[in-house]
KEKE-3310 file (N, C-alpha, C; in steps of 0.2 Angstrom, whole numbers, plus 5000, padded with zeros to 4 digits):
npx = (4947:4939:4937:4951:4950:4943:4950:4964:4973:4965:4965:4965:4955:4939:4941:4955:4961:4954:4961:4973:4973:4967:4977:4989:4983:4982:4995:5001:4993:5001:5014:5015:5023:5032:5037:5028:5035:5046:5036:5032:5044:5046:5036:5036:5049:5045:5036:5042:5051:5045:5038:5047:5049:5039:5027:5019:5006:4999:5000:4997:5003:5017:5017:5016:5022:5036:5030:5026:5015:5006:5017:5014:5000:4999:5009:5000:4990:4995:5000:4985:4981:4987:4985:4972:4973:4980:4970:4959:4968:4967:4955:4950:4949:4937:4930:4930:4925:4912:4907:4907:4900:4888:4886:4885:4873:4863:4864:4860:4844:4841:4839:4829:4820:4817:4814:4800:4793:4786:4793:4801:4798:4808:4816:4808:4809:4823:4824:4818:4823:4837:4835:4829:4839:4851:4843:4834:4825:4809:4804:4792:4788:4777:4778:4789:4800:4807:4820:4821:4821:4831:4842:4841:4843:4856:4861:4861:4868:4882:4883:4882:4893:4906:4903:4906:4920:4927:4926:4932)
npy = (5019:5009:5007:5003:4991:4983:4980:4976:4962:4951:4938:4932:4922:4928:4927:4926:4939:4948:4944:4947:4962:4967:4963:4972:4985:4985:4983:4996:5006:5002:5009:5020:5032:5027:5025:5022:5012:5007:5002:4991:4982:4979:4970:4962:4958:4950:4943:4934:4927:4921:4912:4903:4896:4889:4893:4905:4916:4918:4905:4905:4916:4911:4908:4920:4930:4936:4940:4953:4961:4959:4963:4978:4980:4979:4990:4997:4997:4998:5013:5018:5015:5023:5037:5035:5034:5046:5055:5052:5055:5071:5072:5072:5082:5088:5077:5075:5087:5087:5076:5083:5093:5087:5079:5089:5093:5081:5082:5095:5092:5082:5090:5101:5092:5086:5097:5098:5088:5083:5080:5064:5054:5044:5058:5066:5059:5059:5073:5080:5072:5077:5089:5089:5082:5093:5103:5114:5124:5119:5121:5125:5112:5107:5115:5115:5106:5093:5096:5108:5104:5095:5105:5111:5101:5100:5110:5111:5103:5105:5116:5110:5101:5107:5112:5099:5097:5104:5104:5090)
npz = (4581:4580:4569:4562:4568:4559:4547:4548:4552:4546:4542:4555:4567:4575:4588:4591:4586:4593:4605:4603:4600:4611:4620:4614:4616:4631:4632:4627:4632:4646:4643:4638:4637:4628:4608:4594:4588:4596:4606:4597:4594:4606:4610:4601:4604:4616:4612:4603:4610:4621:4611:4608:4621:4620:4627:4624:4623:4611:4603:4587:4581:4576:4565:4557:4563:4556:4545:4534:4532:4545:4553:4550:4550:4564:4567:4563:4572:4585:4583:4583:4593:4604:4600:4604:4617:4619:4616:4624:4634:4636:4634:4648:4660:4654:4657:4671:4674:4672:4677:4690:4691:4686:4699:4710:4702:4706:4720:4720:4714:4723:4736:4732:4730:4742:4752:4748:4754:4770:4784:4790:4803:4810:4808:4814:4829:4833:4831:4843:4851:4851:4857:4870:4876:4875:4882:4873:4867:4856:4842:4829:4821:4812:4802:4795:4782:4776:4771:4780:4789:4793:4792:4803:4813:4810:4812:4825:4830:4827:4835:4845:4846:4847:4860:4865:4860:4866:4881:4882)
capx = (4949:4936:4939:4956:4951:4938:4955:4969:4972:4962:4967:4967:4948:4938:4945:4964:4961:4951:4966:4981:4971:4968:4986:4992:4981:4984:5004:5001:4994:5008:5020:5014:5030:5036:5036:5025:5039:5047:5032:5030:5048:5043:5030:5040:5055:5042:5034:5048:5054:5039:5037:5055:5048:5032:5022:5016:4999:4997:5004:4996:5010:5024:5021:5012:5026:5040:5026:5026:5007:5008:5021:5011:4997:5000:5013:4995:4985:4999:4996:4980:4978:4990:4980:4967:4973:4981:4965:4957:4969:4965:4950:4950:4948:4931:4925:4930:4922:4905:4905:4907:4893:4882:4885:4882:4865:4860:4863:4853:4839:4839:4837:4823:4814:4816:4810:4793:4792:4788:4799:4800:4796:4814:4819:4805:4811:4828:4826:4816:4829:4843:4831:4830:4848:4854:4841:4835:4818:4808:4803:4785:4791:4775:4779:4796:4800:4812:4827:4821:4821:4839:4845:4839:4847:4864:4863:4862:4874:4889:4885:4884:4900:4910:4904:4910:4927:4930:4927:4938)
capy = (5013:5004:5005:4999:4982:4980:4980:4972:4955:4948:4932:4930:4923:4933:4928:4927:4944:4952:4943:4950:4968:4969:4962:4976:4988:4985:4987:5002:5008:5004:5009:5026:5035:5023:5026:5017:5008:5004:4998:4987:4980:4976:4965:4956:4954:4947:4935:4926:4923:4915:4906:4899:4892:4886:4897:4910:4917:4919:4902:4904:4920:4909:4908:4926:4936:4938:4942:4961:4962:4958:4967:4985:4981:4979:4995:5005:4997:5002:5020:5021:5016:5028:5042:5033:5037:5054:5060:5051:5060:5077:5074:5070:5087:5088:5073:5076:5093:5085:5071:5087:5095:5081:5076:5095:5093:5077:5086:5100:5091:5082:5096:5102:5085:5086:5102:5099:5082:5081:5075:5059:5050:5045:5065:5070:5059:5062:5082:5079:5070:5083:5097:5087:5081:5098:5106:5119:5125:5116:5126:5121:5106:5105:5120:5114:5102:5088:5099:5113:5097:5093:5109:5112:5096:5102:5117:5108:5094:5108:5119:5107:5097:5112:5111:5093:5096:5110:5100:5085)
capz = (4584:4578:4559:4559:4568:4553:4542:4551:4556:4540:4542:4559:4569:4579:4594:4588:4582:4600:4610:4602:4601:4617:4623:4613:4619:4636:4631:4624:4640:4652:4640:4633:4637:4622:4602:4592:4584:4602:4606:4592:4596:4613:4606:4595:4606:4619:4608:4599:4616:4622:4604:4608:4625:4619:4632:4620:4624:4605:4599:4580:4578:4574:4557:4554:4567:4553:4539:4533:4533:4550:4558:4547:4555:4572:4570:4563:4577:4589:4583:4585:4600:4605:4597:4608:4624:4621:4615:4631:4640:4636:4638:4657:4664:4653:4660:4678:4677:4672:4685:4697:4688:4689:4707:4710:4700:4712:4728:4722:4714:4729:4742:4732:4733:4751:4752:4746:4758:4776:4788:4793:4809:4814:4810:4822:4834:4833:4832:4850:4859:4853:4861:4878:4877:4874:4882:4869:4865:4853:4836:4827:4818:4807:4796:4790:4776:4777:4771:4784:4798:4791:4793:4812:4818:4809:4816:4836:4831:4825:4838:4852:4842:4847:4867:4867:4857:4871:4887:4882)
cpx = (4945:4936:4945:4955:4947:4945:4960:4966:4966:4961:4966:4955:4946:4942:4952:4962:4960:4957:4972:4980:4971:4974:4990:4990:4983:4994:5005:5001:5000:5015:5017:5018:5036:5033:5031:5031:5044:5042:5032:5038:5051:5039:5032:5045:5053:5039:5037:5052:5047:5038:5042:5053:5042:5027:5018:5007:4995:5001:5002:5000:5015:5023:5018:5019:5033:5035:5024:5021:5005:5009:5017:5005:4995:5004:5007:4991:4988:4997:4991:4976:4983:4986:4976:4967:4976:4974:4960:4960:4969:4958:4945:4947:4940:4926:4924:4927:4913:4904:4904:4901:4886:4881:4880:4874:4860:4858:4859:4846:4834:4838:4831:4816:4813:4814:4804:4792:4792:4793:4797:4799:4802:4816:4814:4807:4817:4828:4823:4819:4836:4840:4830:4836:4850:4850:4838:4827:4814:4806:4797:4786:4785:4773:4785:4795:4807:4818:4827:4825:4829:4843:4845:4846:4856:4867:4864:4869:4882:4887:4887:4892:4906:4912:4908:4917:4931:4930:4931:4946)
cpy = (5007:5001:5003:4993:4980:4979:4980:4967:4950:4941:4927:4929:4927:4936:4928:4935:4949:4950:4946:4960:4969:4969:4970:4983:4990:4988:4991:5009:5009:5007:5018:5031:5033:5026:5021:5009:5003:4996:4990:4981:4975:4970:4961:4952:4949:4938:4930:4922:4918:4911:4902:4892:4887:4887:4901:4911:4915:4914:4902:4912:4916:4908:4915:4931:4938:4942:4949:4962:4963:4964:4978:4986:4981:4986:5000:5003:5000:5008:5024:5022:5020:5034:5043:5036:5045:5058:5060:5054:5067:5076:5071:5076:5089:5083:5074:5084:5091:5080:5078:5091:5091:5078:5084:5096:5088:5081:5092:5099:5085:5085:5099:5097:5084:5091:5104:5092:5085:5080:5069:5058:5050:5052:5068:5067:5060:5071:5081:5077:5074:5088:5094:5085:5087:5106:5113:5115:5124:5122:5121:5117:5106:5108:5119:5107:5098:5092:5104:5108:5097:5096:5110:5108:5095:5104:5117:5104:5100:5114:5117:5101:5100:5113:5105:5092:5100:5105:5094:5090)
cpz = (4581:4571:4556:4563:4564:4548:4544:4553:4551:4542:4549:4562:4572:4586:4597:4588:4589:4605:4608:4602:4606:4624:4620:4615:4624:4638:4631:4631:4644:4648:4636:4632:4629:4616:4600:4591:4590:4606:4602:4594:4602:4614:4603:4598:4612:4619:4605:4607:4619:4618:4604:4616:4625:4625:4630:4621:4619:4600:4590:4577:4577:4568:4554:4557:4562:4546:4540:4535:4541:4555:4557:4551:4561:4573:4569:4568:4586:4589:4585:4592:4605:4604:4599:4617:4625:4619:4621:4637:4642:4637:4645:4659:4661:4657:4667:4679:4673:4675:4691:4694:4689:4696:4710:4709:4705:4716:4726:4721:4723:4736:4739:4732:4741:4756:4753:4749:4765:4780:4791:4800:4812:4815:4817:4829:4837:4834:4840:4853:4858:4856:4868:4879:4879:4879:4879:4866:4860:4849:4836:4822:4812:4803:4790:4786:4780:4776:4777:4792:4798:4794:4800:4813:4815:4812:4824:4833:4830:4831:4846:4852:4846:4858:4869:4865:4864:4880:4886:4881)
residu = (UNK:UNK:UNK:UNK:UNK:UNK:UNK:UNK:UNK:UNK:UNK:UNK:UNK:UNK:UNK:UNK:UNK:UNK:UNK:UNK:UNK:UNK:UNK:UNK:UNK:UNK:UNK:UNK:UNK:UNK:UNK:UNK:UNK:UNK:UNK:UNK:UNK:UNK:UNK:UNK:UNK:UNK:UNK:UNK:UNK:UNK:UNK:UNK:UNK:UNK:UNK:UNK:UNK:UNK:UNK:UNK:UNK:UNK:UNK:UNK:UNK:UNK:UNK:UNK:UNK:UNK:UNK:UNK:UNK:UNK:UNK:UNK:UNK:UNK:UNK:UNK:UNK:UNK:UNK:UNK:UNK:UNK:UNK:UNK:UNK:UNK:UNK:UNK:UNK:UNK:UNK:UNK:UNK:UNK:UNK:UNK:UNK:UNK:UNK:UNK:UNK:UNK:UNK:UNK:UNK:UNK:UNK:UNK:UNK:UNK:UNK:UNK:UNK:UNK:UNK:UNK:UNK:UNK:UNK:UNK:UNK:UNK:UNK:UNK:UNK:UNK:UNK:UNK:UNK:UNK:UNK:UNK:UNK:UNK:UNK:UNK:UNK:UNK:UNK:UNK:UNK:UNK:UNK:UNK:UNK:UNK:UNK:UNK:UNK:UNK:UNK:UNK:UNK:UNK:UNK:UNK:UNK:UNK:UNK:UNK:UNK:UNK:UNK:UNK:UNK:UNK:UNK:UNK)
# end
């Protein structure tokens, strides 16, 4: 992608050149179902129409939009950026199966970080008012770990979740 905007659009400045590539880009996108050459058609029958109104995003194409050089390479950066997104589309399922691998690695690195920590202050006092709420005999609180504390007041919340879902 990157080597055919060093070698198209010669003529045109940087920011001519980044505006009509990324107009075209964008096209290509909603339009992927289309041919290059469609595309490129799309493009063309867009802009003479706008160049007629004199509303054109891209007022310095009225004297480049009939010129060979031009329209070749816009149809090869067309291409490529097609090439760009089918390859991006295939590879989706790798990326979304290492986002879920990586979330995975979090949540585990952090349960073992929480593991080898204390419990906090709030969770003590929280675990203590669900054991007098609920009545239920307290455990020795200053052998667990914060993951261990976690899981306690899981294990009251979903078992006494179940009394309150049943009396309503």
């Amino acid at each position: 992608m990157y080597q055919i905007k060093n070698r198209i659009y010669l003529n045109f400045d940087k920011t001519q050149k980044s505006g009509i590539c990324n107009f075209l880009r964008a096209l290509v996108k909603q339009n992927l179902n289309l041919s290059a050459s469609d595309i490129l058609d799309k493009f063309l029958e867009d802009e003479k129409y706008y160049l007629e109104l004199k509303a054109s995003r891209f007022p310095f194409l009225e004297e480049f939009i009939d010129d060979n050089i031009f329209l070749k390479d816009t149809e090869d950066y067309i291409k490529e950026c097609i090439k760009y997104y089918q390859y991006k589309e295939k590879q989706r399922p790798i990326i979304e199966a290492n986002r879920e691998f990586e979330k995975k690695k979090r949540k585990f690195l952090q349960e073992v970080k929480m593991s080898k920590e204390k419990p906090t202050k709030k969770q003590l006092y929280y675990y203590d008012r669900l054991c007098k709420k609920y009545s239920i005999e307290k455990k020795d609180v200053n052998e667990l770990s914060k993951l261990d504390l976690r899981d306690e007041i899981e294990k009251i919340l979903n078992e006494h979740s179940e009394d309150y879902k049943n009396i309503n």
